[in-house]
N, C-alpha and C positions, 0 to 999 in steps of 0.2 A: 499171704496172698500174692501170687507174681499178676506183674501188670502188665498190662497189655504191651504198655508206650513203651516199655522196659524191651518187651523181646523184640521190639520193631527194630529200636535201637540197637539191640545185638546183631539183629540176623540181615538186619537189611539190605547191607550191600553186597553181602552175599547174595538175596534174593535179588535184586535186581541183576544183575549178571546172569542168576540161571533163566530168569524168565523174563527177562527186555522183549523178546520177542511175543509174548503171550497175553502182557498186560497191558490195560485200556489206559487212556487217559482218567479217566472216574478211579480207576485201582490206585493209581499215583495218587492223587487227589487225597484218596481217602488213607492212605499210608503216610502222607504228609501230615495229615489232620490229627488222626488218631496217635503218631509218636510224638506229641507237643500237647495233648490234654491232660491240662490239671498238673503238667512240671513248670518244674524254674522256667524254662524255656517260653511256656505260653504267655499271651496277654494279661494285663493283671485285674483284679476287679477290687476297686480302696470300699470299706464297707464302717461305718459306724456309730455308735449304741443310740437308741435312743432317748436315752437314759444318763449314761456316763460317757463320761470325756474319752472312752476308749477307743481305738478304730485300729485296723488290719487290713489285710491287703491278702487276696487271694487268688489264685491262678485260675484262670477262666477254664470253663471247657470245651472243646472243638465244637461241640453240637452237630457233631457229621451223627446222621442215622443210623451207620452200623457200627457206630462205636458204643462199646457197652458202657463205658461211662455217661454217656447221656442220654438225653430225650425220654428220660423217666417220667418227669412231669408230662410230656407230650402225651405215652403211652398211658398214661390214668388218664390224662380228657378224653382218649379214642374210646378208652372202655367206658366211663362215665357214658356217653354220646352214646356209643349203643346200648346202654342199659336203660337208659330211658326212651327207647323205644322199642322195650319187651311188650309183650302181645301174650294174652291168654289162651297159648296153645302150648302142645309139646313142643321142643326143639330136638334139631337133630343135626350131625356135624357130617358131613359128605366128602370125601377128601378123591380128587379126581387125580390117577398119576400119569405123567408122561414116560413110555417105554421107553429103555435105554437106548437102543437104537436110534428117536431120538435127540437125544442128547446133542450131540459134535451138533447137530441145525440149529438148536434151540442155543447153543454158543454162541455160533455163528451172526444168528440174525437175533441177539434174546428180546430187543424193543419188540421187534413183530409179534414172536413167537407167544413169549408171557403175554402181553396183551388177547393175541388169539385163544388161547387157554382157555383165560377168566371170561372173554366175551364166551367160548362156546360151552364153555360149564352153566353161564347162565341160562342160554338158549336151551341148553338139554333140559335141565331141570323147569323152566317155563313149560317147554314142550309136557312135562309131564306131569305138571298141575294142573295148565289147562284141559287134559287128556283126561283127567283122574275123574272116577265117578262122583267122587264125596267133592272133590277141592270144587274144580270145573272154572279154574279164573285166575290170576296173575298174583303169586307169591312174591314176598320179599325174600332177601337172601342178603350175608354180609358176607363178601369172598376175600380171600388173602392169601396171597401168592407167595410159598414156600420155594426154596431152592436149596435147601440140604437136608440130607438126612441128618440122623442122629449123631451120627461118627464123623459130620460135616462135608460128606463128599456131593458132589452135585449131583440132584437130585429132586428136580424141580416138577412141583405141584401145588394142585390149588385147595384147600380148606373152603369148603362153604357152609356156615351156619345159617338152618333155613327152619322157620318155624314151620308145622305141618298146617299152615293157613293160608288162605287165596280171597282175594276180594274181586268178586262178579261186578267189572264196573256195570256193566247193561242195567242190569236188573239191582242193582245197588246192595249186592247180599255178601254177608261177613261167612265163609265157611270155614270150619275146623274139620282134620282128621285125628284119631285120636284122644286121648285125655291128657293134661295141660300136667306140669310135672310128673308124669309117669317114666319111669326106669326103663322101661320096657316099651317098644312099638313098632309099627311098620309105617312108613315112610312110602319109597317106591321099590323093587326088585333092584337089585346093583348090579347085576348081568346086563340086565335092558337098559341101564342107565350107563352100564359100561359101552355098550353096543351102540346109543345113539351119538353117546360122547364123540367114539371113534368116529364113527362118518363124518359129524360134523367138522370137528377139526382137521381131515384129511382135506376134506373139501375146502376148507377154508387154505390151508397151506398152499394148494395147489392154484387158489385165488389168487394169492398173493405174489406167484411166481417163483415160490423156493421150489429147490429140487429134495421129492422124497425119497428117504433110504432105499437102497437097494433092495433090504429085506425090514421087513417090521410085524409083528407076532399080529395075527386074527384076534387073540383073546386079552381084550386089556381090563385094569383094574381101576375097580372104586369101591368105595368104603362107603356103607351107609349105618350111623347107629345111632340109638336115642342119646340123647345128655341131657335129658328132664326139660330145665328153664332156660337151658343156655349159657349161663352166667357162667360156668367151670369153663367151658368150651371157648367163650370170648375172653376170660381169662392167659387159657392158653397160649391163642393167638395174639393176643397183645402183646405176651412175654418177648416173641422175635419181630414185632412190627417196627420197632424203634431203635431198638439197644442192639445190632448185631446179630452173629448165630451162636454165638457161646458167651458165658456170664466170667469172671474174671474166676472166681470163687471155684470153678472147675477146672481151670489148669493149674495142674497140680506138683507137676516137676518140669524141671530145666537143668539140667546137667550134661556135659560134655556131648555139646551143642546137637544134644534131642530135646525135645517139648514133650512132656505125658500129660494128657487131658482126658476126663471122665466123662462119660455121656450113661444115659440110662437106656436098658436094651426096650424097646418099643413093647417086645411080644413077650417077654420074662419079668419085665422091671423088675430088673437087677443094674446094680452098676456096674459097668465095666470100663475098661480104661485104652487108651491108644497113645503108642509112641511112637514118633515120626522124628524125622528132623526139623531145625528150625527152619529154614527155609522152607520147606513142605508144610509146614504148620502156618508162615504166613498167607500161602496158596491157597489153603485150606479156608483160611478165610477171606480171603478178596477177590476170589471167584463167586461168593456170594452177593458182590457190592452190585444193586441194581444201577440202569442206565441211568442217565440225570434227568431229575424230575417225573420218574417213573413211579405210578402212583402202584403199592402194594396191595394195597386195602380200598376196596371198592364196593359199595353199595349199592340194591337192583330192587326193583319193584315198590312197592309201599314203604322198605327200611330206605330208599333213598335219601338223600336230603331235602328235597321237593317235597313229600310226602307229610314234614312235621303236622302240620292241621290234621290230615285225615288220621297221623297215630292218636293225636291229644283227642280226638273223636270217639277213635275205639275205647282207648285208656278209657273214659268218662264212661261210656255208656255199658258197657261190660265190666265196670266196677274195678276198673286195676288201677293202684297207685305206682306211678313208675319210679315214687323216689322209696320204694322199699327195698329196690334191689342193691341201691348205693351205702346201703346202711354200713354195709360192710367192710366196704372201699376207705383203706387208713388215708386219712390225711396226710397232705403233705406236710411234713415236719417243718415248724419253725425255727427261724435261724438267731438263734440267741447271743448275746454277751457270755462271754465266759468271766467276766471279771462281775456281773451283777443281776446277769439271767433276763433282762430286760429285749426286746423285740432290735435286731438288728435291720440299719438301713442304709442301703447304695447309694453311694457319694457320686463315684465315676464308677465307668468301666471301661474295659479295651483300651487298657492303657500299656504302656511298654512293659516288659519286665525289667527293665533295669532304673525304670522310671523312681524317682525319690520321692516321698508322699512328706507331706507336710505336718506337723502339727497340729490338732485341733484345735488350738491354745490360739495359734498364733494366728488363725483365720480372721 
């Protein structure tokens, strides 16, 4: 497996030279991070046995977000958190895109831009719960803000997993459309859903005082389809909430300085592969690094986090246990002695690397 930290190291000052003028401060940031996780180079963490006199010394990890080395543990709390606040209805996964056209604006200004997005992807799809003959009332929904495609080029949109359910505050009434793990369903039209999309975030950009494209397409796209309970779909989107846009385990050559990395074609799934150079490959991915403190993953309606009381209400009364969806979710593996298999434990941490560790003995 080639590492990440590894091609940073190789290509970097290359990459800095072709793109000094393109790249943010956050890009730095996360290029500093990510080529010092988990080597000699990084902090160290002294760790030991609970059991035996043994102890070890490990290289800490950046714990930047779009470094695939970490935030694993993080990325299981978020999906744990949303699975216990599944709901006995069908799910269905919505995916809103922005035209390329524009793109170079959503560059430009991306805090505003991604923020306006996720706000008006909610607003649409509210608009058309509350509209809906059967819903007639205010949906939850767990949005998450993509920015590459498959082959990593930018390519920014929003994922929203939305149960086909609305809660009537007035009249205090639970409604369902559809049947609850079904394969198959209808949802809303994705034309119309395309349609209000558009207005709304025109309008909104134009709020905001950006300037729109010169030209940008009448006919834009969104995806509407069943994925039963949800759980595959919040899987999904877990995979890039934390760890980056690509897994280590897919880049697959480095030789005379090109990078070849594999991605799966969306509409064949099939593998297919891309070879760039290494500078283009670090592009590749630190055009993806969001703004600082820019929240990805956003919760609306009843799946809020305000809302826990009223889900642990439904759960109870409509007979769903929410810890049957976790069943499946591995644990996080324990960190053992290798000299006696017994439970290991952190001494220090963020300690220097060149730093000397002591004895146990001599403690």
């Amino acid at each position: 497996m080639i590492l990440l930290s590894s091609l940073i190291k190789q290509f970097e000052s290359a990459f800095l030279r072709q793109y000094s003028e393109q790249i943010l401060p956050s890009h730095r940031k996360a290029l500093t991070a990510m080529a010092v996780c988990r080597t000699p180079q990084s902090l160290r963490m002294w760790a030991g046995c609970s059991q035996c006199d043994h102890t070890l010394t490990v290289p800490h990890s950046c714990g930047h977000r779009h470094c695939p080395h970490c935030q694993n543990h993080e990325s299981q709390q978020w999906l744990e958190r949303q699975l216990k606040k599944q709901v006995p209805a069908a799910y269905f996964l919505l995916t809103f895109t922005l035209p390329a056209e524009f793109r170079p604006l959503a560059w430009r200004h991306q805090r505003q831009l991604y923020a306006l997005m996720i706000q008006c992807v909610w607003e649409t799809v509210r608009t058309f719960a509350q509209n809906d003959k059967q819903l007639q009332g205010i949906p939850g929904a767990i949005a998450v803000l993509h920015t590459h495609s498959r082959r990593l080029d930018f390519h920014p949109h929003v994922h929203l997993v939305m149960p086909a359910a609305a809660m009537d505050v007035t009249n205090k009434l639970w409604r369902t459309k559809g049947q609850a793990n079904a394969k198959t369903g209808y949802l809303f039209n994705h034309k119309a859903l395309a349609k209000v999309f558009r207005a709304k975030l025109l309008e909104a950009i134009i709020r905001e005082g950006l300037m729109l494209p010169a030209k940008y397409p009448k006919t834009w796209v969104v995806d509407c389809k069943s994925v039963g309970s949800g759980g595959k779909a919040l899987v999904y989107l877990g995979r890039y909430l934390y760890r980056g846009v690509i897994q280590e385990k897919d880049i697959v050559a480095c030789r005379d300085g090109k990078v070849t990395f594999r991605y799966q074609n969306s509409k064949t799934k099939q593998w297919e592969s891309r070879t760039v150079t290494g500078t283009t490959f670090l592009w590749l991915i630190l055009q993806h690094v969001l703004p600082k403190g820019f929240r990805r993953a956003r919760n609306f309606g009843y799946l809020h986090p305000n809302s826990k009381r009223l889900i642990r209400l439904l759960q109870y009364r409509l007979g769903l246990d929410p810890n049957r969806a976790l069943r499946w979710i591995k644990k996080r593996p324990q960190w053992v002695c290798p000299c006696c298999g017994a439970p290991m434990k952190v001494i220090e941490t963020r300690l220097p690397p060149l730093f000397t560790f002591p004895n146990r003995e001599a403690m």
